[in-house]
C-alpha positions in Angstrom: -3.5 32.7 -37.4 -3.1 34.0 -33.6 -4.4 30.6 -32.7 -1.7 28.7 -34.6 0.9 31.0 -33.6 0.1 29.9 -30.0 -0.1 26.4 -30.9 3.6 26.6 -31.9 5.1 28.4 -29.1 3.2 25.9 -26.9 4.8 22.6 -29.0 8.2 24.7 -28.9 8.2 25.6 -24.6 6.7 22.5 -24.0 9.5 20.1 -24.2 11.7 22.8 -22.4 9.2 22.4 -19.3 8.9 18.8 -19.1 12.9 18.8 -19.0 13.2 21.4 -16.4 10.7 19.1 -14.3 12.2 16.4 -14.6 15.6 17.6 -13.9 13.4 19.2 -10.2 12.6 15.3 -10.3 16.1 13.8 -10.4 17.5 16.1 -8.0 14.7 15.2 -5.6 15.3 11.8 -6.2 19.2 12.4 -6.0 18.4 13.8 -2.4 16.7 11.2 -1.3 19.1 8.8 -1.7 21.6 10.5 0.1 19.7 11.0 2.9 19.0 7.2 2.9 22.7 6.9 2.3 23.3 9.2 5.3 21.1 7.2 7.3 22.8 4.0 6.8 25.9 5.3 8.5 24.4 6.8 10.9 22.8 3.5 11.7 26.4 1.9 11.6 27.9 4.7 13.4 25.7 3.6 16.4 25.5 -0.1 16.1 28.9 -0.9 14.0 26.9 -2.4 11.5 24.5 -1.9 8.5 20.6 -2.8 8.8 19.8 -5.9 7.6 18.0 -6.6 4.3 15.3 -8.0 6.4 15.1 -9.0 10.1 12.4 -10.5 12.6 10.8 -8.0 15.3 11.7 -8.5 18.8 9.5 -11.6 20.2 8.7 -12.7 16.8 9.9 -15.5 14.3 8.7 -17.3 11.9 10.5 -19.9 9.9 13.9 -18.6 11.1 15.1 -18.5 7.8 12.2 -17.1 5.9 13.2 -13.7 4.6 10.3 -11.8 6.1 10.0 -9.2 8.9 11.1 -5.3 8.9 13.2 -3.8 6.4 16.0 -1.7 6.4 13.9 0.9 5.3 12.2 0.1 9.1 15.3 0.0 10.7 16.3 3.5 8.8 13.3 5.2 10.3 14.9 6.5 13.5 17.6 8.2 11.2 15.3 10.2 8.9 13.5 12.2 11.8 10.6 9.4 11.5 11.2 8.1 15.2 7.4 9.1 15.8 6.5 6.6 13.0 9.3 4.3 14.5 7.7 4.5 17.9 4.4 3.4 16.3 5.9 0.2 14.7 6.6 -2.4 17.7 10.4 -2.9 18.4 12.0 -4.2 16.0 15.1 -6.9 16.5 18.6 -6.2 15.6 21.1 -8.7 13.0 21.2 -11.9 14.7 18.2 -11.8 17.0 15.5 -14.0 15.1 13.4 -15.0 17.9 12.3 -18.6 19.3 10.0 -20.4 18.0 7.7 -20.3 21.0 6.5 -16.7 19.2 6.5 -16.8 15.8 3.7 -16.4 14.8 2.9 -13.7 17.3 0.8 -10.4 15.2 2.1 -7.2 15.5 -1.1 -5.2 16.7 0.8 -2.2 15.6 0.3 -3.1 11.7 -3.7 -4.1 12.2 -4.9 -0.9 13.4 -8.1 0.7 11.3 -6.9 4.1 12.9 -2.7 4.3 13.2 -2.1 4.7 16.7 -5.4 3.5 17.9 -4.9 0.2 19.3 -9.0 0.0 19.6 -9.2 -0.1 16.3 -7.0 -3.4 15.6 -8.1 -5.3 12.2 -6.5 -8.4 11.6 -7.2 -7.5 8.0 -6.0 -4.4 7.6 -3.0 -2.8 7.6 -3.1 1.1 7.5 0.2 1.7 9.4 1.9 0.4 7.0 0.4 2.5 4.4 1.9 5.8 5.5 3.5 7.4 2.8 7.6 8.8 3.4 8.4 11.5 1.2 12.1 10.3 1.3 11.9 7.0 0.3 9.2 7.8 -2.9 10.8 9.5 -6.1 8.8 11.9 -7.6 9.5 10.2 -11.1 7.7 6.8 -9.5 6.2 4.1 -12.0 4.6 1.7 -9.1 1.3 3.6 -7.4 1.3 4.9 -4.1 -0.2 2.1 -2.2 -0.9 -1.4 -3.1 -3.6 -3.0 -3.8 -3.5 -4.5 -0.4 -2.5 -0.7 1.3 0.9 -1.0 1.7 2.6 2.5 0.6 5.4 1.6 -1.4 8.5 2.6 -2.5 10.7 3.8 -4.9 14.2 2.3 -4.0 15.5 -1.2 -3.2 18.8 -2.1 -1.5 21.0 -5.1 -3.1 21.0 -8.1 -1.0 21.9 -11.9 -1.9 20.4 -14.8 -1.1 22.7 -17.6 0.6 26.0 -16.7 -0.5 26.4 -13.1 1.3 27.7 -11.2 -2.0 24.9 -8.2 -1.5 25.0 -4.8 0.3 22.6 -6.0 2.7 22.6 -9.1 4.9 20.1 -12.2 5.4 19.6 -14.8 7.8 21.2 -13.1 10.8 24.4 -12.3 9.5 25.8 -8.9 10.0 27.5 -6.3 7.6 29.9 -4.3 8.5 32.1 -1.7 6.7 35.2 -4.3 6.6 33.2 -6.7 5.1 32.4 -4.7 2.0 36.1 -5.7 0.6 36.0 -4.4 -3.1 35.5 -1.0 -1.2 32.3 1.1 -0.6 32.9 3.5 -3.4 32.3 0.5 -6.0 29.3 -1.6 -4.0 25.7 -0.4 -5.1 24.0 -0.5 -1.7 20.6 1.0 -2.8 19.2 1.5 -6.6 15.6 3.0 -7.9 12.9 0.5 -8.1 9.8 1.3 -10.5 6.1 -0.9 -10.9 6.5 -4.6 -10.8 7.9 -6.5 -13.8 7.7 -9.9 -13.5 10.3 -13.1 -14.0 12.2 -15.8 -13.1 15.9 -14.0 -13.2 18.2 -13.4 -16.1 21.9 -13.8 -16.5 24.2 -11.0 -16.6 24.8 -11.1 -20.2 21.0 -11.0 -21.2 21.4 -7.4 -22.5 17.8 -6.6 -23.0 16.7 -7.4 -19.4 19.7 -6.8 -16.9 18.0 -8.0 -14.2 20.0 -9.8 -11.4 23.6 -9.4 -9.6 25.3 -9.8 -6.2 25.8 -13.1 -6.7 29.0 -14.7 -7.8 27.1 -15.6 -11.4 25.1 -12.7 -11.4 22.1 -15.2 -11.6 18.9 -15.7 -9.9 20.4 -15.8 -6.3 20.1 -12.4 -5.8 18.2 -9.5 -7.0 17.6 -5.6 -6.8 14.2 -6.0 -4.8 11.4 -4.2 -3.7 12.7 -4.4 0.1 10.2 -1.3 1.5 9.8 -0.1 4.8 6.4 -1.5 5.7 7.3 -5.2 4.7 6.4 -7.3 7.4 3.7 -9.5 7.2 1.9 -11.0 3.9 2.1 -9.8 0.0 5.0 -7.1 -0.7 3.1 -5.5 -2.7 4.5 -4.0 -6.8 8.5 -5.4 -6.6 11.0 -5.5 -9.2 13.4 -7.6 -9.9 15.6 -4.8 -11.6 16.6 -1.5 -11.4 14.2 0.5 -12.5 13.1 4.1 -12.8 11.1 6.9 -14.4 14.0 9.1 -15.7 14.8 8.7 -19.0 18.1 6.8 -19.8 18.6 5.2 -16.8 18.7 5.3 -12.9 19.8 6.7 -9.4 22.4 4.3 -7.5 23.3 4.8 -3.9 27.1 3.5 -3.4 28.3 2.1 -0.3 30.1 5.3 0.6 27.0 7.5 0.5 27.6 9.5 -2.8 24.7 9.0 -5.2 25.6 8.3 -9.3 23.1 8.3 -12.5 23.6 4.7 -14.0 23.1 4.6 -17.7 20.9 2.3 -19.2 23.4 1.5 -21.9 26.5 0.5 -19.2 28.3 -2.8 -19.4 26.3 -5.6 -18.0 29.1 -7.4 -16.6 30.4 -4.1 -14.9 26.9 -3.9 -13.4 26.9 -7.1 -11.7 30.5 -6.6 -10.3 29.7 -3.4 -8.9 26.3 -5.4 -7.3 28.7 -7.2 -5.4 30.7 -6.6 -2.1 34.1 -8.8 -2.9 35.8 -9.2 -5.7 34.1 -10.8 -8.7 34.7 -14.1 -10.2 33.0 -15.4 -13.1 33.5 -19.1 -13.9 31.4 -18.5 -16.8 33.5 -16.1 -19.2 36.2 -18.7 -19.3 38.6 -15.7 -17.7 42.6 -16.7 -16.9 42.6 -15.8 -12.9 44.4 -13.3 -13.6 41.3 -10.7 -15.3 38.6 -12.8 -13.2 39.1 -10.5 -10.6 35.5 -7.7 -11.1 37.3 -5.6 -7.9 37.2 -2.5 -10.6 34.3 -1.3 -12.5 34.9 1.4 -16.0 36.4 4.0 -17.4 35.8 7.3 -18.5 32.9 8.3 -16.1 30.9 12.2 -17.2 30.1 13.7 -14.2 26.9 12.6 -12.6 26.6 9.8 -15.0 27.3 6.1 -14.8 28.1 5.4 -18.1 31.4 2.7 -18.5 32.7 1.9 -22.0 32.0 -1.0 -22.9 35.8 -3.6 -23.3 36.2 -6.2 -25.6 39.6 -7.0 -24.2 39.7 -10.2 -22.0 42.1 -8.7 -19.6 39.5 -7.1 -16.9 42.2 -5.8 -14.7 42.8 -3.2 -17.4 39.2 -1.6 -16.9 39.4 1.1 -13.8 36.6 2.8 -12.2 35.9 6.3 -10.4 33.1 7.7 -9.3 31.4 11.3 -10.0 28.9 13.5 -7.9 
C-alpha cells in the first residue's frame, strides 16, 4: 500500500517538475537570445552595420560567391565577452571584403589545431577549435547533439538570410545590412529563430501547413531558409542544419526580432504571417492573386498574449486589415 501511495504522488509531482524545468529552460533560452540580440547592435553600433550571414576571413576567398566562411555567430564573438575565443580564430573580414583570388584557398591554421591554441599541433584533419562549446548560443532544450560527427559544436539558433534577392535579416555576397534597410521596421523582421537536429528537404511553400519551412524570400520558397548558420562554420560539412525553425519546447519557438526583444512563436500561427515577418520589406505575393492594395505583408496579426506569438488566423482577402504588436 505505502508503495503505491508513493507511486501516485510520484506520477502526480512529476508532470509539475518537468514543467517547472522546462519553463528554467525557456527562460534560458529567452536570455540567450537577447544577449545575441544585444550583440547584434552592439556590432552595428561600432561598424553601422549588421554581421553578415556569412563572410570570407581576411586573405581568404574561395569562389567569391560561395556562401562559406565565418558566421555571424563569429563575428558576434567579440560582443559576448568571447574576444579570447575571437583572438584564437584568425581575423576575420568585414561585409564587402571577399578577398582575391590569389588566396583562396589559403587554410586557417587556427581551425586545424589537435590542441586549441597550439599551433604545433596543426591537423589538417581536425578541427577542435571549432568544437568549443558557447553556453549562449546552445539552448538547454536542444534537439541536435553537442558536436558533430565531424567535431563541430553546434548550435541552437539560426539567423534568417536570403539567397540572391536580399529579403533576409542577414546579408550574402558582400552586401551590407544596415538598420535603414530593414524597411517593414525591426519590430516585425525575425532576425534570429531556434534551430533543432537536422531535418532534411528540398523547401516548401508558405502555404504547406504541415512543414512551414522557408521564408524571406518574396514567395516564401526555396530561396531562402532559417539555417543552421553557427559560429564555427568555416571550412567543409556544417554539420546537423535545419531548414526550419525548430525547437525543444513544446508548442513552438524562440524568435529574436530585429529590435532585440525576444517572442515565443506558436506552432499553430498563420503561415503567411510567418513568411512576411521572415522578410525585411514589405511582402508581396504574386501567388495569392491579392488586389495591390492587401499585397502589401508590412503588418503581421492580431491579438498577441503576452510572451506568445500566436496571430489569428484571417480569411479576409484584405491583408491591410491584419495589424501586429509585439509582447515581452
Amino acid at each position: 500500500m505505502v508503495i503505491a501511495i508513493i507511486a501516485i504522488l510520484i506520477a502526480l509531482l512529476l508532470p509539475a517538475v518537468q514543467q517547472a524545468r522546462e519553463a528554467a529552460r525557456r527562460t534560458q533560452c529567452k536570455n540567450n537570445l537577447k544577449q545575441i540580440g544585444l550583440a547584434l547592435h552592439n556590432f552595428h553600433d561600432t561598424h553601422q552595420y549588421f554581421p553578415p550571414a556569412t563572410g570570407w576571413p581576411q586573405g581568404a576567398t574561395g569562389d567569391a560567391e560561395e556562401r562559406s566562411g565565418p558566421t555571424w555567430m563569429t563575428y558576434l564573438l567579440p560582443y559576448m565577452d568571447l574576444g579570447s575565443l575571437a583572438n584564437e580564430l584568425t581575423q576575420y573580414t568585414l561585409p564587402g571584403q571577399k578577398g582575391t583570388a590569389a588566396n583562396q584557398e589559403r587554410q586557417l591554421a587556427e581551425f586545424y589545431m589537435t590542441t586549441p591554441g597550439d599551433v604545433s599541433t596543426i591537423d589538417p584533419t581536425v578541427t577542435l577549435i571549432a568544437g568549443k562549446q558557447i553556453p549562449s548560443y546552445r539552448c538547454p532544450s536542444a534537439l541536435n547533439t553537442d558536436v558533430t560527427a565531424w567535431g563541430f559544436a553546434t548550435a541552437s539558433y539560426a539567423g534568417s538570410y536570403s539567397v540572391g534577392d536580399g529579403w533576409g535579416f542577414f546579408s550574402l555576397e558582400g552586401v551590407t545590412r544596415r538598420l535603414g534597410d530593414v524597411t517593414d521596421g525591426l519590430s516585425y523582421t525575425i532576425a534570429v529563430g531556434e534551430a533543432g537536429a537536422y531535418r532534411p528537404g528540398s523547401g516548401y511553400s508558405p502555404t504547406h501547413v504541415q512543414q512551414p519551412a522557408w521564408f524571406a524570400s518574396p514567395t516564401g520558397y526555396v530561396w531562402s531558409a532559417m539555417r543552421h548558420v553557427d559560429y564555427y562554420r568555416l571550412r567543409g560539412p556544417n554539420g546537423p542544419r535545419d531548414d526550419a525553425m525548430t525547437s525543444g519546447h513544446p508548442g513552438g519557438v524562440h524568435v529574436l526580432a530585429g529590435d532585440g526583444a525576444v517572442h515565443f512563436m506558436d506552432n499553430g500561427m498563420n503561415l503567411l504571417v510567418y513568411t512576411s515577418l521572415g522578410t525585411i520589406r514589405p511582402f508581396v505575393n504574386t501567388t495569392l492573386n491579392a488586389t495591390s492594395s492587401d499585397a502589401n505583408w508590412q503588418y503581421a496579426a492580431a491579438n498577441w498574449a503576452p510572451g506568445l506569438w500566436k496571430p489569428n488566423a484571417t480569411t479576409s482577402s484584405n491583408w491591410d486589415e491584419i495589424q501586429s504588436s509585439w509582447d515581452e
